[in-house]
C-alpha positions in Angstrom: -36.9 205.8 -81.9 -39.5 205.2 -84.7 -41.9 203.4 -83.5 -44.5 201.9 -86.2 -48.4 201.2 -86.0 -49.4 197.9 -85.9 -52.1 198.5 -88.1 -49.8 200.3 -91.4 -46.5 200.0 -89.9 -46.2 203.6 -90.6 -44.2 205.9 -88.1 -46.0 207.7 -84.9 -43.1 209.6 -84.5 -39.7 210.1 -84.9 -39.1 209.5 -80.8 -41.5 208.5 -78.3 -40.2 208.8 -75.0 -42.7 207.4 -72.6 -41.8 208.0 -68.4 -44.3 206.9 -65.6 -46.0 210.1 -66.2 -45.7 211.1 -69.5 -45.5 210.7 -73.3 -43.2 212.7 -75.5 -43.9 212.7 -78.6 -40.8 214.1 -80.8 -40.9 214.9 -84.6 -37.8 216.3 -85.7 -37.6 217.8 -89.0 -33.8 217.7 -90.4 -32.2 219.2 -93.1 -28.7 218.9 -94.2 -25.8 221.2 -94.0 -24.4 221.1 -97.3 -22.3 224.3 -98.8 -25.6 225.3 -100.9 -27.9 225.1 -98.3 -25.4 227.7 -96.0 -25.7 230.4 -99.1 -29.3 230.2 -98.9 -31.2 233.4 -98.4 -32.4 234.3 -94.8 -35.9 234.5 -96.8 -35.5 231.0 -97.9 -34.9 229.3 -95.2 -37.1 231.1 -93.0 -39.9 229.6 -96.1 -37.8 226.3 -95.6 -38.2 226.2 -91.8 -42.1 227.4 -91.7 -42.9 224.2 -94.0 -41.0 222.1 -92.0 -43.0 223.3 -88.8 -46.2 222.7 -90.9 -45.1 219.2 -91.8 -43.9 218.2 -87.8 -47.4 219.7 -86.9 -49.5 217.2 -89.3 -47.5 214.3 -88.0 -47.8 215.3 -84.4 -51.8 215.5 -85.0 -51.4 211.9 -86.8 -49.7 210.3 -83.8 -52.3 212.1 -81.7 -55.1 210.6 -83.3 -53.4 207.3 -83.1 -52.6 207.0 -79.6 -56.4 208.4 -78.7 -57.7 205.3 -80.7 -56.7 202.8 -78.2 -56.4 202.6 -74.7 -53.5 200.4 -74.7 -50.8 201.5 -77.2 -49.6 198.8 -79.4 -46.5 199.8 -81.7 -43.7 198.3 -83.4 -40.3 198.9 -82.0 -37.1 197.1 -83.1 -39.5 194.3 -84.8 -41.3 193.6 -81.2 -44.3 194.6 -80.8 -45.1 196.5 -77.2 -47.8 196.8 -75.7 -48.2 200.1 -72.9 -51.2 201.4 -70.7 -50.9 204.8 -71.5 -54.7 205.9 -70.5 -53.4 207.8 -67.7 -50.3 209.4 -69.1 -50.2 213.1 -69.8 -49.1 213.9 -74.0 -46.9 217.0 -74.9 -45.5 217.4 -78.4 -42.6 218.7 -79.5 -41.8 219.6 -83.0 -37.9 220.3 -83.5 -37.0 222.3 -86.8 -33.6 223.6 -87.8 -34.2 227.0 -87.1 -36.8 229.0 -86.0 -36.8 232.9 -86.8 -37.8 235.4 -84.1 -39.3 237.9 -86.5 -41.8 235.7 -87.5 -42.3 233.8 -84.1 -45.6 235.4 -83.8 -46.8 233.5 -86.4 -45.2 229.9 -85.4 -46.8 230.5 -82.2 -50.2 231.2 -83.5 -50.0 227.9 -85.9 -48.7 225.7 -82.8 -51.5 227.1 -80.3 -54.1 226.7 -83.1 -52.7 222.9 -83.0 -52.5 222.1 -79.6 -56.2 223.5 -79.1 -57.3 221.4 -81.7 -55.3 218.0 -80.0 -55.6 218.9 -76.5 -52.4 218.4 -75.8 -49.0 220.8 -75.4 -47.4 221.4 -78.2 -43.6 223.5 -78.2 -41.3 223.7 -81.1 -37.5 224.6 -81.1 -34.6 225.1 -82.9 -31.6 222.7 -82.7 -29.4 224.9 -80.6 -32.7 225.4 -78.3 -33.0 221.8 -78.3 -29.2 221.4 -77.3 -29.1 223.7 -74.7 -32.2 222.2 -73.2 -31.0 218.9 -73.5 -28.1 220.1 -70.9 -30.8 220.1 -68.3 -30.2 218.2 -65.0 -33.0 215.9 -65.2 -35.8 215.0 -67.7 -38.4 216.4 -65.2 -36.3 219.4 -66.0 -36.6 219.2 -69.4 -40.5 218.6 -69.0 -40.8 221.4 -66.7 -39.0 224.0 -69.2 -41.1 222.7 -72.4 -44.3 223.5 -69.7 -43.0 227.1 -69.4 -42.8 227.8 -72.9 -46.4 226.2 -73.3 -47.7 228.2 -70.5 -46.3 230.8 -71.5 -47.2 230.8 -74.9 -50.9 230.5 -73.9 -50.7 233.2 -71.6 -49.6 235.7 -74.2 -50.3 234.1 -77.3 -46.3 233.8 -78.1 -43.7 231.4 -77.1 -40.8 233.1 -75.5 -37.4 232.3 -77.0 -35.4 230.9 -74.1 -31.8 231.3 -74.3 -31.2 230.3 -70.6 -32.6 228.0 -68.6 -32.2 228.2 -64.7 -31.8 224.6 -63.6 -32.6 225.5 -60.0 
């Protein structure tokens, strides 16, 4: 969790989960869930939850750029510095956000595509309660494997599809 450049000590991400095959890179964008914030209109928190999209999208391009200027990644974590090959490693993104709106998930999708064409990488976001039900997946090749459909997916028809349920078979 939060690990920090060597060169600035600022964060790469919020999580970076790195397997033998592949890096996650995880910005999660939280609000709280205080009484004022319940009464809020639908139209203000769907402006809430698009600049919190655009803000996990600028800091998934920043972590980008920094783990493509090195071949081994140095980073701070826990006040050790770690050193990881990660030249053959395949990068996806995810951004998580509170809530995402399905009205206006044409237009997420069209900003996340735009994005991961300009990083080269996968990039999916999702709501919490997306988030939690995929986190109930068997496996994290499971969990890999559903945030590949939605990317596929996405590129295929030029939306993400909202999945509700995920078959773990």
């Amino acid at each position: 969790m939060n690990p920090l450049r060597v060169d600035d000590r600022r964060e790469i991400a919020d999580i970076l989960v790195i397997t033998q095959s592949e890096v996650l890179m995880i910005q999660a964008k939280d609000s709280p869930n205080t009484e004022q914030l319940i009464g809020t209109s639908i139209q203000r928190k769907k402006a809430t939850a698009s600049k919190a999209l655009e803000k996990g999208m600028n800091q998934v391009a920043g972590a980008v750029r920094y783990l493509r200027s090195q071949s081994i990644l140095e980073m701070i974590v826990g006040g050790s510095t770690i050193r990881l090959d990660i030249s053959k490693k395949r990068c996806v993104s995810l951004i998580v956000v509170k809530e995402l709106f399905d009205e206006v998930l044409t237009s997420y999708s069209e900003q996340i595509l735009k994005l991961a064409r300009e990083i080269q990488i996968p990039c999916v976001a999702l709501g919490y309660q997306e988030l939690v039900q995929y986190s109930q997946l068997s496996s994290p090749a499971k969990f890999l494997q559903a945030l590949d459909f939605i990317y596929s997916e996405g590129v295929r028809v030029g939306q993400f599809p909202r999945l509700r349920i995920w078959s773990d078979e």
